[in-house]
Backbone as numpy.savetxt, mean C-alpha at the origin, in Angstrom:
# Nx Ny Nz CAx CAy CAz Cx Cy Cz
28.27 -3.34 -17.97 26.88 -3.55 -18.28 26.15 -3.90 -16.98
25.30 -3.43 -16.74 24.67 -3.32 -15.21 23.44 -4.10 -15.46
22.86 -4.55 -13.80 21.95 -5.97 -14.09 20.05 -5.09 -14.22
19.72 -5.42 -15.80 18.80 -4.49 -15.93 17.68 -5.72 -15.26
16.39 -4.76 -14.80 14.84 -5.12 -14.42 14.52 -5.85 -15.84
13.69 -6.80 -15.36 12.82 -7.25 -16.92 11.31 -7.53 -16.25
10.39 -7.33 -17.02 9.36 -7.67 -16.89 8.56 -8.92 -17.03
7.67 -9.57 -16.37 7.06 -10.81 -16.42 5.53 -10.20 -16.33
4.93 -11.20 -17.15 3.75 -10.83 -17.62 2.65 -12.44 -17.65
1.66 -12.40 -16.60 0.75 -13.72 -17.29 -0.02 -13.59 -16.64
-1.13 -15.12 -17.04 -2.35 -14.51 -16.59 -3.11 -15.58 -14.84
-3.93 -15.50 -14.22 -4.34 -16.19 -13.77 -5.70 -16.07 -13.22
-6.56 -17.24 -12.55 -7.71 -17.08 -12.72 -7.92 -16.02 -11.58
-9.40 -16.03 -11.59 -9.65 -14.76 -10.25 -9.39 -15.37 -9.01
-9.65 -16.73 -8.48 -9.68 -16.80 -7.41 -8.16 -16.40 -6.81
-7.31 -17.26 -7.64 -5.85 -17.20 -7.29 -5.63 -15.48 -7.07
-5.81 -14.82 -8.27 -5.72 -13.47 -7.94 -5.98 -12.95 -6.37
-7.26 -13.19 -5.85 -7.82 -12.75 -4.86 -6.77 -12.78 -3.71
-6.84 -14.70 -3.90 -5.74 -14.85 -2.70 -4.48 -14.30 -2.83
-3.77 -14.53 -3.94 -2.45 -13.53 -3.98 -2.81 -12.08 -3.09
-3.65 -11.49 -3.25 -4.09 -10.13 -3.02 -3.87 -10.06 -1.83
-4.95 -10.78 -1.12 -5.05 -11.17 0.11 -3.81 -11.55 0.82
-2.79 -12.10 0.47 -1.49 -12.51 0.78 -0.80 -10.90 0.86
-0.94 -10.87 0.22 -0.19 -9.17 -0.16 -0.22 -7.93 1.12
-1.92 -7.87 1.08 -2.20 -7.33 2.13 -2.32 -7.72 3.31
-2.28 -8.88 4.06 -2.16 -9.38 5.11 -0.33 -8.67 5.52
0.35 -8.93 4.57 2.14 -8.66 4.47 1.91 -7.50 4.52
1.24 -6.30 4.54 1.09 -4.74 3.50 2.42 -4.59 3.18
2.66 -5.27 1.88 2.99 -5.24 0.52 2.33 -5.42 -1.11
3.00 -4.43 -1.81 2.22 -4.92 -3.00 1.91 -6.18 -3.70
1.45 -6.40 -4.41 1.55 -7.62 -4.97 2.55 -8.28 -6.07
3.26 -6.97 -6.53 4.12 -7.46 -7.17 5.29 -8.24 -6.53
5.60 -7.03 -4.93 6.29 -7.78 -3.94 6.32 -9.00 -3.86
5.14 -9.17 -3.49 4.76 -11.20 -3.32 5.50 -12.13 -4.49
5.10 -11.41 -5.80 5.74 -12.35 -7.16 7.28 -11.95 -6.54
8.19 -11.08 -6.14 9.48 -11.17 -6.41 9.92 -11.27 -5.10
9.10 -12.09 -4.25 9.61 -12.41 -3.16 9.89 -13.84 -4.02
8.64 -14.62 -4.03 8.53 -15.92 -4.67 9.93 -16.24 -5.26
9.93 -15.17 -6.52 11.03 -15.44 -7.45 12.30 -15.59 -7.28
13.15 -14.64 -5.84 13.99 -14.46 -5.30 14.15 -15.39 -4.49
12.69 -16.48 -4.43 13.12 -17.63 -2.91 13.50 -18.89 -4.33
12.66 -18.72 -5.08 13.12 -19.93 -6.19 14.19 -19.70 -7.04
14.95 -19.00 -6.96 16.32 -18.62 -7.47 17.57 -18.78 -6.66
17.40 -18.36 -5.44 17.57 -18.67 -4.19 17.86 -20.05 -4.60
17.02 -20.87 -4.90 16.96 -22.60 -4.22 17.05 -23.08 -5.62
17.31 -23.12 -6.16 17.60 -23.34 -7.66 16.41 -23.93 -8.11
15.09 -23.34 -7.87 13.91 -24.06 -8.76 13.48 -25.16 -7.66
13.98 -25.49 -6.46 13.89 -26.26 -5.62 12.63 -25.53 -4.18
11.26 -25.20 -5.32 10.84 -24.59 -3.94 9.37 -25.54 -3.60
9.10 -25.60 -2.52 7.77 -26.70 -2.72 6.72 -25.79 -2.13
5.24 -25.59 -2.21 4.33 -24.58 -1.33 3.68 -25.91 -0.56
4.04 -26.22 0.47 3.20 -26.93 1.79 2.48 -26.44 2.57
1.31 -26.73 2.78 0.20 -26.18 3.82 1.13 -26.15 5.36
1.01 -25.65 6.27 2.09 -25.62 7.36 1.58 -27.41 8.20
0.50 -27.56 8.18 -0.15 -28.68 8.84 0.40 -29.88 8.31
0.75 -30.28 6.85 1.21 -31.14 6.10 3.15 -31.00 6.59
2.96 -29.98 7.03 5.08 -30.19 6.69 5.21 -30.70 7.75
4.99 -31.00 9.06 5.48 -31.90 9.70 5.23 -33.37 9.53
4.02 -33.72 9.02 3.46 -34.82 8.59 4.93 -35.44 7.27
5.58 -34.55 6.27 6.27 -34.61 5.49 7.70 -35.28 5.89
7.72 -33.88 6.51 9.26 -34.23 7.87 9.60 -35.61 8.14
8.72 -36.29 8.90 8.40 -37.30 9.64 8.26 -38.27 8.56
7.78 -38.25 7.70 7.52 -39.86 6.40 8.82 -39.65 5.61
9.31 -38.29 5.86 10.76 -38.54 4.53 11.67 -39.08 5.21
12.41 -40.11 5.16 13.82 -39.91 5.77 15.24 -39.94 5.18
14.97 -39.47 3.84 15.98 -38.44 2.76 16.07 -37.32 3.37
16.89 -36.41 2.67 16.84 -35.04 3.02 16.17 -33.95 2.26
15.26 -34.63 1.09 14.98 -33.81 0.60 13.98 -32.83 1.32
13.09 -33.36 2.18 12.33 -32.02 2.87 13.13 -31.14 3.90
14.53 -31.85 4.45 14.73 -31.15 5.78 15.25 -29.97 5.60
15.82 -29.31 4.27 15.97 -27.68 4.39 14.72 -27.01 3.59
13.54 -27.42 3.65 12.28 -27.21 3.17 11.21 -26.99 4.74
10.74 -25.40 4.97 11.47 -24.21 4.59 12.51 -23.83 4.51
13.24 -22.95 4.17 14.79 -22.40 4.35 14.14 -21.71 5.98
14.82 -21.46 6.42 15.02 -20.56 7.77 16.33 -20.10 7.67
15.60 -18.89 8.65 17.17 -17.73 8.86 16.86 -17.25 9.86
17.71 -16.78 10.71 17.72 -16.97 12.28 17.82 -15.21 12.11
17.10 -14.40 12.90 17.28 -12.97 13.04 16.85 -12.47 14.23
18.30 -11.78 14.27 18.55 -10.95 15.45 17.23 -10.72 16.05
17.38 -10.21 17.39 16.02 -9.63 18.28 15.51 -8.33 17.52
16.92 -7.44 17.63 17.16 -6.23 17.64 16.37 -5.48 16.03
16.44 -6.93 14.77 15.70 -6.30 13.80 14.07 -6.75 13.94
13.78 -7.94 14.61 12.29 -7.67 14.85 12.07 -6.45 15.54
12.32 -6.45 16.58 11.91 -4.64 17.25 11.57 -3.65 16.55
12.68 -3.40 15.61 12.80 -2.27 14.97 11.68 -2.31 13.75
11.60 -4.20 13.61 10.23 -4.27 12.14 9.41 -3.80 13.32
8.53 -4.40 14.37 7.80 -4.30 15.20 7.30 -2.65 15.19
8.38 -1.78 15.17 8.15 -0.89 15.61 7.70 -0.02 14.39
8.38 0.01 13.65 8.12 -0.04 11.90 6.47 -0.22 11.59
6.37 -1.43 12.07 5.17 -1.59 11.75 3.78 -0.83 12.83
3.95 -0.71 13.84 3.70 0.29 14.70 3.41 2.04 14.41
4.34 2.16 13.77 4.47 3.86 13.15 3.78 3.82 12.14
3.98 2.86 10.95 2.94 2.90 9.57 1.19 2.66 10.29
1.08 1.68 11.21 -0.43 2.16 11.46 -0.83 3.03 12.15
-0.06 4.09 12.92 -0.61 5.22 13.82 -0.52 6.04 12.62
0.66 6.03 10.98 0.51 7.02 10.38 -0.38 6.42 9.11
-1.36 5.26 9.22 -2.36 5.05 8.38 -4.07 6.00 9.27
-3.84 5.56 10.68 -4.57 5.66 11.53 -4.52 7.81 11.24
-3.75 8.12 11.14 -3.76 9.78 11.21 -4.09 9.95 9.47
-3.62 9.20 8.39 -4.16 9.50 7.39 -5.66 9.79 7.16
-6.09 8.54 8.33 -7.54 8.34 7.87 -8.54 9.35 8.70
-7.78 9.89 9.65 -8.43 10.84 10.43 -8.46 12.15 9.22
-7.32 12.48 8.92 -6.99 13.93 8.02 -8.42 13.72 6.70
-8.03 12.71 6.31 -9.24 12.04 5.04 -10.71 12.56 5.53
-11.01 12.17 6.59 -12.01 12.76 7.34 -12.58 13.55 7.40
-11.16 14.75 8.44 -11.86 16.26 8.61 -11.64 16.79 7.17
-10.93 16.18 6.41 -10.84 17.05 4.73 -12.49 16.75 4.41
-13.13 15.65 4.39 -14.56 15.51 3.70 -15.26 16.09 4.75
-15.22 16.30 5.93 -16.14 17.22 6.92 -15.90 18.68 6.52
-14.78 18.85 6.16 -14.81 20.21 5.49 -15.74 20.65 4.28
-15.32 19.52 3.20 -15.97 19.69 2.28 -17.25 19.58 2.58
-17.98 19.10 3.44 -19.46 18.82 3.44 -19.95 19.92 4.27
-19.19 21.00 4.81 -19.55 22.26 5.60 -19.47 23.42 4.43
-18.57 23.11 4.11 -18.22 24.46 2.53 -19.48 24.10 1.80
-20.07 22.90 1.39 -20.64 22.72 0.30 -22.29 23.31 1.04
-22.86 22.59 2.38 -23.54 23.11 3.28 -23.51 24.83 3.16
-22.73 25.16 3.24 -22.71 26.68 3.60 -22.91 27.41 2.23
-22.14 27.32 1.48 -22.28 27.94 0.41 -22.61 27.23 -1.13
-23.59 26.13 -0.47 -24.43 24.93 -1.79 -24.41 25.71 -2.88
-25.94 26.03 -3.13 -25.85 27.04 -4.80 -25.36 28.14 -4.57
-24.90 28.85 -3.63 -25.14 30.18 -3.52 -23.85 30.40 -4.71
-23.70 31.08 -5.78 -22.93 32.12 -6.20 -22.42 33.28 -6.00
-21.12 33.66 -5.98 -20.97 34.29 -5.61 -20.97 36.04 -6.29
-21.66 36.62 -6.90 -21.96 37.81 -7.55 -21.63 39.18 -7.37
-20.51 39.97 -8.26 -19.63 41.17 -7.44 -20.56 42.05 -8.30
-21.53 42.98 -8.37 -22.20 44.08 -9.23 -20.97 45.59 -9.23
-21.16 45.58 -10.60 -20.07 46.74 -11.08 -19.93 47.84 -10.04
-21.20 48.21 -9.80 -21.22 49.52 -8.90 -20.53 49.29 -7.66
-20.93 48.20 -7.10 -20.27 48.28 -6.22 -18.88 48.62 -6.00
-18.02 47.87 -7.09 -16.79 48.02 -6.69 -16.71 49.72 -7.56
-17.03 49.95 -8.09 -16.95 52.35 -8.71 -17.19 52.85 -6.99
-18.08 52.40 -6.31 -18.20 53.16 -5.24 -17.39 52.83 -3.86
-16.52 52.45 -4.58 -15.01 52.22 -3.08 -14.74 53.26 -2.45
-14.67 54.71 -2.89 -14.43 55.47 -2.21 -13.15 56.27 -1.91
-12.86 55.09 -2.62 -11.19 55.74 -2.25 -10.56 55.98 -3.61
-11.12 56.08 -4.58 -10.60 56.65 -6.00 -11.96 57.79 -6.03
-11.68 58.48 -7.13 -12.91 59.69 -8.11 -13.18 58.63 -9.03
-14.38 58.34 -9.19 -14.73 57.67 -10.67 -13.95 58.25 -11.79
-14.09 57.23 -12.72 -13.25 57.55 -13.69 -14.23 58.39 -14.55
-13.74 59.57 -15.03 -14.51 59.92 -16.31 -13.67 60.33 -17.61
-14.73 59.65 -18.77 -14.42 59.82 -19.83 -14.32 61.28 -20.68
-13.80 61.57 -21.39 -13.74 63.10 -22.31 -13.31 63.68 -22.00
């Protein structure tokens, strides 16, 4: 039996929305991302997760002298070699957002030359014309 997806569903006000959003896209990730990052860090920590302003956690640090804040954040130490490669990652997605938005462009400069050029005009083939091609005998009947 294999570990199925389930869905989570609720509601929240707009502002929170916004900022989630805003969180999202600052990361360019979706927003669902964001919820199953969350979920994966509080599962991770067994329900043990706290959200501290960054300005407050040293202030925290410093007044606790339990342990409960000192693996609050978690940290994980990573290689050079995979920032680079995010670095670079992230590098290629904006030269290939940056060329999307160019293509987006000349596609509506197109369209606004086609539409320019041939606005109302219709385009109208009259019968005769095409009988007098020339290169058949008209057809006759009887």
């Amino acid at each position: 039996m294999g570990n199925k997806n389930k869905t989570i569903s609720f509601r929240v006000n707009e502002d929170a929305f916004e900022t989630l959003r805003e969180i999202a896209e600052e990361r360019d990730i979706s927003l669902s991302a964001v919820f199953r990052d969350y979920v994966d860090t509080l599962v991770a920590h067994d329900g043990q997760v706290e959200a501290v302003p960054t300005h407050e956690l040293d202030r925290l640090r410093e007044g606790d002298d339990d342990d409960t804040h000192e693996s609050f954040p978690p940290t994980v130490e990573v290689p050079k070699s995979f920032i680079r490669e995010h670095e670079r990652l992230e590098l290629e997605a904006e030269h290939l957002r940056e060329q999307l938005e160019e293509h987006k462009g000349y596609v509506n400069h197109l369209r606004e030359q086609l539409e320019r050029d041939h606005g109302d005009v219709e385009e109208v083939i009259q019968l005769e014309d095409l009988d007098t091609s020339g290169d058949e005998p008209p057809f006759k009947l009887g």
